[in-house]
C-alpha positions as CSV (number, residue, x, y, z in Angstrom):
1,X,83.0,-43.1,21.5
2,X,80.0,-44.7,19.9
3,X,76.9,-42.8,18.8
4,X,73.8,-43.9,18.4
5,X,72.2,-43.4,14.7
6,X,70.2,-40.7,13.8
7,X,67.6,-43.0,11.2
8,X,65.8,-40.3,9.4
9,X,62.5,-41.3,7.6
10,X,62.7,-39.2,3.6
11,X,58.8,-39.6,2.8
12,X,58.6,-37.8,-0.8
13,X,55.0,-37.4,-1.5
14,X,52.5,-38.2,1.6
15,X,50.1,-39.4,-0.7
16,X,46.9,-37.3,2.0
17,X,47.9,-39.8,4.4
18,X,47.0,-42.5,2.1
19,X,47.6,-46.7,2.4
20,X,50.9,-47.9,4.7
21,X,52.9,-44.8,4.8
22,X,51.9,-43.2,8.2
23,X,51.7,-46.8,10.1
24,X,55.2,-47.9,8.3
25,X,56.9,-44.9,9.6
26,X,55.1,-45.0,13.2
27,X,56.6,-48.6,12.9
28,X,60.0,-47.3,12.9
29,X,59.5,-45.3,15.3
30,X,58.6,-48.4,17.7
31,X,61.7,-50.0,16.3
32,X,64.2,-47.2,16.5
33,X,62.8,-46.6,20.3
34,X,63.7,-50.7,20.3
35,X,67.2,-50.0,19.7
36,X,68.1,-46.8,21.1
37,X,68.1,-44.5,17.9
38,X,66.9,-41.3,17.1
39,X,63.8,-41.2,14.7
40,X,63.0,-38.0,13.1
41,X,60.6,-38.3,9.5
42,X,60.6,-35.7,7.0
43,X,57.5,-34.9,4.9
44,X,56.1,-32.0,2.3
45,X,53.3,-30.9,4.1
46,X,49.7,-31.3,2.1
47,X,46.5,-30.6,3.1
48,X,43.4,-32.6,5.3
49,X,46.3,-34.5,6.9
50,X,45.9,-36.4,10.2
51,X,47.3,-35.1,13.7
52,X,51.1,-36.5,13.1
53,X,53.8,-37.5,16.2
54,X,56.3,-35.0,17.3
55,X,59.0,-36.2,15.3
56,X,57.5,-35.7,11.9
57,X,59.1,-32.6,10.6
58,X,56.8,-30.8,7.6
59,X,60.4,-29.5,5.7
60,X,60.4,-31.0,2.4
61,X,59.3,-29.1,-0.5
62,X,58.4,-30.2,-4.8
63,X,56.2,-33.0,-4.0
64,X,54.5,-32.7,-7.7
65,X,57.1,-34.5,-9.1
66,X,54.6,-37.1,-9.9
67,X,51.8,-34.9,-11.6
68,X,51.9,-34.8,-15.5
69,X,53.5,-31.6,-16.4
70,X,56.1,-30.1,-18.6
71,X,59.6,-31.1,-18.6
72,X,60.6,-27.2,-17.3
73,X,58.0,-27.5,-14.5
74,X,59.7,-30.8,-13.3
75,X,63.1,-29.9,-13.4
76,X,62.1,-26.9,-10.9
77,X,60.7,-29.2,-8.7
78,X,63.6,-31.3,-8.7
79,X,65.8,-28.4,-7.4
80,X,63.0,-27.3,-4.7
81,X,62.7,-31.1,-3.5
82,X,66.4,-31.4,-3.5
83,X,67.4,-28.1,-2.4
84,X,65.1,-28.7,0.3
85,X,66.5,-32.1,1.6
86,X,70.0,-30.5,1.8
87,X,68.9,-27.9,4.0
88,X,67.8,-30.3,6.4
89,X,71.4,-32.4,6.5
90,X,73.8,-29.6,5.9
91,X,73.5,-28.7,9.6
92,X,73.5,-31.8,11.0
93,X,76.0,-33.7,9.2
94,X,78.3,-30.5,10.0
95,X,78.2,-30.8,13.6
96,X,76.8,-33.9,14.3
97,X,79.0,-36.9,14.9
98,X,76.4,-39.1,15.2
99,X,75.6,-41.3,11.9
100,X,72.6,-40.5,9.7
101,X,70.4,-43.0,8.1
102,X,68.7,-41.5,4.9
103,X,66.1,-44.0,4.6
104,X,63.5,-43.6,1.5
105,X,60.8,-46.4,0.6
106,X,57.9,-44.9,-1.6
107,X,59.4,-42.5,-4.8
108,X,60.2,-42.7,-8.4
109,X,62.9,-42.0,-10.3
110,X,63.0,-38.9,-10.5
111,X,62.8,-38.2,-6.3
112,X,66.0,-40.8,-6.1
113,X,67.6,-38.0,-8.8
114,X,67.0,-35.0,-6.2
115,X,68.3,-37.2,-3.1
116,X,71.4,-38.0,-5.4
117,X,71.7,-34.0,-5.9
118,X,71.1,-32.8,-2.4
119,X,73.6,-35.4,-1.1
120,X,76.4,-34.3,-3.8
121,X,78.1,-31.4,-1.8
122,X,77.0,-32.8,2.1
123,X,79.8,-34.6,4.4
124,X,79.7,-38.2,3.5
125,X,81.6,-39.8,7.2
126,X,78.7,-39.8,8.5
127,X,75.6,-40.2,6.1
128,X,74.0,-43.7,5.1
129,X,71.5,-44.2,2.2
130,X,69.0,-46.9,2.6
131,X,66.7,-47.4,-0.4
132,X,63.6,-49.9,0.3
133,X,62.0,-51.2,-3.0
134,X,58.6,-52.4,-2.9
135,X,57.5,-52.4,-6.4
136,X,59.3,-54.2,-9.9
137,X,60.7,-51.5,-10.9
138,X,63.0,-54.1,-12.9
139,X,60.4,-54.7,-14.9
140,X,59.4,-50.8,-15.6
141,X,60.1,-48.7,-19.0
142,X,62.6,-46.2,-16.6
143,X,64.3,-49.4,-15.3
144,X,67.5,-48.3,-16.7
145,X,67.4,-45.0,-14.4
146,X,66.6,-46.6,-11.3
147,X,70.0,-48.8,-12.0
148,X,71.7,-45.5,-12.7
149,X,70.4,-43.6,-9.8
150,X,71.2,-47.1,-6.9
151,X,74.8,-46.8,-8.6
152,X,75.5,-43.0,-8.4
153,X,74.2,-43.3,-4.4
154,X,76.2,-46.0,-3.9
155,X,79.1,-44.0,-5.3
156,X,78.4,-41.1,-3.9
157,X,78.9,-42.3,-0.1
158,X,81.4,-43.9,1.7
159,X,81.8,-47.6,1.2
160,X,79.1,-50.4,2.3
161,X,77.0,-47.4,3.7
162,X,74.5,-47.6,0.9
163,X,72.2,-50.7,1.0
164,X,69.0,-51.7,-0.3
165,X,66.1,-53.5,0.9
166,X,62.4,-54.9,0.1
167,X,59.7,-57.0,2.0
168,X,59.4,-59.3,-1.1
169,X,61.7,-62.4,-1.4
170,X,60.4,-63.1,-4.9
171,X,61.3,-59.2,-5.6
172,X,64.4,-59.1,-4.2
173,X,65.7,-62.1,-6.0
174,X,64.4,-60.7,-9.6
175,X,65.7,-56.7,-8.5
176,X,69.1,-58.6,-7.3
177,X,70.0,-59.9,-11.1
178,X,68.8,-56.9,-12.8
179,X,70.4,-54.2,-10.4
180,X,73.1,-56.3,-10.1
181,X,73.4,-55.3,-6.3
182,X,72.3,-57.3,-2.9
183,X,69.2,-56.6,-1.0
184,X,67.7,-57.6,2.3
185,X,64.2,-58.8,2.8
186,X,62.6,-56.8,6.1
187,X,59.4,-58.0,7.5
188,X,56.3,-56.1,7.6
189,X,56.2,-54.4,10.8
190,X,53.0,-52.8,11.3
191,X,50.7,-56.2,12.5
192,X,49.2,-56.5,15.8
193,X,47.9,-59.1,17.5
194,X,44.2,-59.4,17.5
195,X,41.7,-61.2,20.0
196,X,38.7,-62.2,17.2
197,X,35.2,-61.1,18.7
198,X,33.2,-63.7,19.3
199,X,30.7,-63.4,16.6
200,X,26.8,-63.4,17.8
201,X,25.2,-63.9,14.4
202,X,25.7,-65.9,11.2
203,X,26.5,-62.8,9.3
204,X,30.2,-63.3,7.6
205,X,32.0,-59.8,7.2
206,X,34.1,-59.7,4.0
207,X,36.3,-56.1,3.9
208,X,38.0,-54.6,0.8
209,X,40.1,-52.7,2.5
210,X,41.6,-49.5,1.3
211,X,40.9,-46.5,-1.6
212,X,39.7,-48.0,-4.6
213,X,42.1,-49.1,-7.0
214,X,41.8,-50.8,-10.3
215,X,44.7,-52.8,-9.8
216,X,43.1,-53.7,-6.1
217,X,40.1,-55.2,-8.4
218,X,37.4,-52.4,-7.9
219,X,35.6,-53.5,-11.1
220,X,35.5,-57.4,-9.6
221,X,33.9,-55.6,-6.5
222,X,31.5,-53.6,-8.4
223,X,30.1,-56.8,-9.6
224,X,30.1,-58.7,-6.7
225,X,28.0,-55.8,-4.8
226,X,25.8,-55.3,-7.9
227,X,24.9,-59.6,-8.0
228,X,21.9,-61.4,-6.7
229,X,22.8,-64.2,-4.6
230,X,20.8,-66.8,-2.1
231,X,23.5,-65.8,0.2
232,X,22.4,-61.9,0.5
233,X,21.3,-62.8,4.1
234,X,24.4,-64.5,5.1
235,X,27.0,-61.6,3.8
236,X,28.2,-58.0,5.0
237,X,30.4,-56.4,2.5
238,X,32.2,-53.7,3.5
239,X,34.4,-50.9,1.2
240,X,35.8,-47.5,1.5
241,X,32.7,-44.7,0.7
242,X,34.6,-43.9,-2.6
243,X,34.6,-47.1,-4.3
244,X,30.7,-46.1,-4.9
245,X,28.7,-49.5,-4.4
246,X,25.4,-49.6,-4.3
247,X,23.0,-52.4,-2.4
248,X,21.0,-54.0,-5.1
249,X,17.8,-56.6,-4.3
250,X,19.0,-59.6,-3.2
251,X,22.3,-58.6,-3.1
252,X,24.9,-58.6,0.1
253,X,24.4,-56.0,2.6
254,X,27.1,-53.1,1.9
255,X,28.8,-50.9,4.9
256,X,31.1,-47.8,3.7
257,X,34.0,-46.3,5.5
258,X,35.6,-43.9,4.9
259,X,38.9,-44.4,2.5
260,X,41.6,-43.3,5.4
261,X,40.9,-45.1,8.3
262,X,42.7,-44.0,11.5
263,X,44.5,-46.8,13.1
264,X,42.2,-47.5,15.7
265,X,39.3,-47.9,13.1
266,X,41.2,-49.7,10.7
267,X,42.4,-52.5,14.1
268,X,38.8,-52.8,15.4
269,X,37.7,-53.7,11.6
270,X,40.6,-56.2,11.2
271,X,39.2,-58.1,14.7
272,X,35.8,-58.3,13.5
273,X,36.1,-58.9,9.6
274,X,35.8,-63.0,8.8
275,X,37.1,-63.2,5.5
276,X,39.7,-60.3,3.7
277,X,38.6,-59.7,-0.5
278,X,42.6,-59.2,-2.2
279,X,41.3,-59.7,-5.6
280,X,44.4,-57.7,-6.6
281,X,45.9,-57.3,-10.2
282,X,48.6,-60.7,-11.0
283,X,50.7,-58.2,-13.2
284,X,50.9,-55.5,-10.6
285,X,51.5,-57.8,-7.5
286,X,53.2,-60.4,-9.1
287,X,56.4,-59.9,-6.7
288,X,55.0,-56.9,-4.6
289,X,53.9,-57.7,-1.2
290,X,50.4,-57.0,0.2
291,X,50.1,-55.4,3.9
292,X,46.4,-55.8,3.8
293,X,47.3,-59.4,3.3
294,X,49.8,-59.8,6.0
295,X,48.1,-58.0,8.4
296,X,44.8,-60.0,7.9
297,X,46.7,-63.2,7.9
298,X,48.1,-62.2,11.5
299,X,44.7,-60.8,12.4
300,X,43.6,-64.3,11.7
301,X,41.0,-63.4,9.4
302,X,40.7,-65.6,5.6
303,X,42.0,-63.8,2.6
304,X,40.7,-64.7,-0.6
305,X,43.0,-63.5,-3.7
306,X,44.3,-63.6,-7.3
307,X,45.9,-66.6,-8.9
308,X,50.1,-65.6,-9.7
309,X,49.9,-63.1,-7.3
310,X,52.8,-62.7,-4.4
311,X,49.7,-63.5,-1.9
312,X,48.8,-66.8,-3.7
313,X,52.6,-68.0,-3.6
314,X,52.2,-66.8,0.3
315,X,49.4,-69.6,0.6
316,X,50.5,-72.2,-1.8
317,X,53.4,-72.9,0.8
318,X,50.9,-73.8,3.8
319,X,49.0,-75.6,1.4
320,X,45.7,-73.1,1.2
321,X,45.5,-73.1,-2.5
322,X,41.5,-73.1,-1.8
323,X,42.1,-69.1,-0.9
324,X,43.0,-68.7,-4.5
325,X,39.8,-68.0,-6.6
326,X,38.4,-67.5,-10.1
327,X,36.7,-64.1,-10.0
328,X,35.0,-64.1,-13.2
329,X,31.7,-65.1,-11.8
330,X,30.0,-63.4,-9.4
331,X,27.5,-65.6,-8.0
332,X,30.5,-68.3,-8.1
333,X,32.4,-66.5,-6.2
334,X,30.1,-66.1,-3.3
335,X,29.2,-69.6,-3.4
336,X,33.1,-70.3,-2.7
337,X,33.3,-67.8,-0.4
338,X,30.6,-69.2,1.6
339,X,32.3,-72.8,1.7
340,X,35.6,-71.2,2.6
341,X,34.5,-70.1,5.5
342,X,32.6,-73.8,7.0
343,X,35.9,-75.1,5.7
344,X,37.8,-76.3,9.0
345,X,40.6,-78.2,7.3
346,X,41.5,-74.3,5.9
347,X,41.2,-72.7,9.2
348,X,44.0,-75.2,10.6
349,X,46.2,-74.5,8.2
350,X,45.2,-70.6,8.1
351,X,46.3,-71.4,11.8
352,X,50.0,-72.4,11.3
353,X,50.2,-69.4,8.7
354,X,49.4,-67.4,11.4
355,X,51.8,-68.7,13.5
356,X,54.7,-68.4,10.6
357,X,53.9,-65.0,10.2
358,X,53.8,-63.8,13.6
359,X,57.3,-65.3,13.7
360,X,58.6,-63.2,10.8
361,X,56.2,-59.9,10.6
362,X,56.7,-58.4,14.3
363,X,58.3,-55.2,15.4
364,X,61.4,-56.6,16.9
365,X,62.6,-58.6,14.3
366,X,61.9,-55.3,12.6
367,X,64.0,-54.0,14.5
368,X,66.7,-56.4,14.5
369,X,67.2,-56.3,10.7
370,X,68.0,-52.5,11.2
371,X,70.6,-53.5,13.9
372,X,72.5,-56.3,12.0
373,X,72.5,-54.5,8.4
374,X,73.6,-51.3,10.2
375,X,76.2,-53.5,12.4
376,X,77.6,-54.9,9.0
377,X,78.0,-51.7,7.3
378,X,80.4,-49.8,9.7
């Protein structure tokens, strides 16, 4: 008798609800649901979260494990966070025939250690580990351990029932030679489709979407709200209340949100935005993907973003290299930004983007990745 898979969400640190991590895991959810499987996601609980679905489960404990602290204080959490995650699986992998899906997709190192631990002395028949990279951690000074820890997981369950994954081609290929193990490339599931409002003024809405970051270009943002322009009049910049702008003379009109949007918010802003600022770090996303970018791409809004970024390789190949600005001068910038958006011969090609991406980033093919990679590994 066949049973249908028990795909169980591992979410180490919920980060106050921060970013993709609540709409990833709804997403699977939606897929699961697609396919027949049980979804259940386990989380340490923090505090000022949102109202979560019924099948999050607040039983994971040790989420410091990425504070600075003493090398006593971290070993302690490992144990907690570890002994915590066992608790959950002994039971069910004892009396459960059904097979479990570990899945884990935002952690460091030292998280994969304590889901190597808590898996040590659990019944393997049953139990898959799926591992979904998203950053180069190839390219990171504890590179070595995340080797280690993919080949102790692999060895520590039953053959092909560990696998990796990551929504990056470009990071795939470069993790693939350095980890010396395959991955597959999922699409980014949580895009909708999005009816644009007709717009009833001349006002262009450019969103930086998200908590400030560094890496996300908050000091190129600073400057642009701080610049005096002759497009003031023609420009509504909106950013999270955090990232601390303040409307100058003759500069663009600001709007704050707040940094955690709830999905609803965060849709109706994709609809009416016009043109999506991803002035993002070309070190940091060099080979990581952007969902702000996807999702705005699909949303069929215009993102503007960082030369030798992931996103500018995204646009090179419909030809859009026009999206990829210098952001050194402020008053430049809005210039471009300005002509971008008049620029028809960009919105037809912004328009077969669309299309490509619709055909890749959508919850059933979501859904069928899971399927075929957990089809191959029986």
């Amino acid at each position: 008798m066949n049973y249908s898979p028990i795909f169980i969400s591992l979410i180490p640190n919920l980060m106050g609800g921060e970013g993709h991590i609540i709409p990833y895991h709804n997403s699977i959810s939606q897929a699961t649901k697609i396919l027949g499987w049980h979804h259940e996601v386990i989380y340490s609980p923090e505090e000022n979260l949102p109202n979560l679905p019924d099948n999050w489960h607040d039983d994971l404990r040790g989420n410091k494990l990425e504070i600075d602290a003493n090398f006593f204080y971290k070993l302690q959490q490992i144990k907690i966070f570890s002994d915590s995650i066992k608790f959950y699986l002994k039971e069910k992998l004892s009396t459960n025939k059904s097979p479990q899906i570990i899945f884990i997709e935002r952690f460091i190192h030292l998280q994969l250690f304590a889901l190597w631990l808590s898996i040590l002395f659990l019944p393997k028949n049953n139990l898959y580990i799926w591992v979904l990279y998203r950053h180069n951690f190839h390219q990171h000074k504890t590179k070595f351990f995340y080797k280690l820890l993919n080949k102790l997981l692999k060895k520590a369950v039953k053959s092909n029932h560990f696998h990796l994954f990551s929504d990056s081609q470009l990071l795939a290929d470069s993790m693939n030679k350095y980890f010396e193990e395959s991955f597959t490339v999922m699409p980014i599931p949580h895009t909708e489709f999005i009816e644009k409002l007709p717009k009833n003024n001349n006002n262009i809405i450019c969103w930086w979407a998200g908590p400030p970051r560094e890496e996300k270009g908050w000091q190129i943002i600073k400057q642009l709200s701080q610049c005096e322009t002759i497009f003031a009049d023609h420009f509504t910049l909106v950013t999270a209340k955090s990232a601390d702008l303040i409307h100058v003379n003759y500069g663009v009109k600001i709007i704050l949100t707040d940094d955690n949007l709830h999905r609803e918010k965060y849709v109706s802003l994709l609809a009416n935005t016009d043109i999506m600022l991803i002035p993002y770090d070309a070190i940091a996303y060099q080979e990581r993907t952007s969902g702000v970018f996807t999702e705005s791409v699909i949303a069929g809004n215009i993102p503007v973003t960082m030369a030798n970024t992931w996103m500018a390789k995204e646009l090179l190949k419909f030809g859009l290299d026009k999206l990829i600005i210098n952001w050194d001068n402020p008053q430049q910038i809005w210039q471009e930004i300005n002509d971008i958006f008049h620029n028809e011969e960009i919105k037809i090609k912004l328009k077969l983007m669309q299309k490509a991406y619709r055909d890749f980033h959508n919850l059933s093919n979501f859904a069928r990745q899971f399927e075929v990679n957990f089809s191959n590994k029986i």
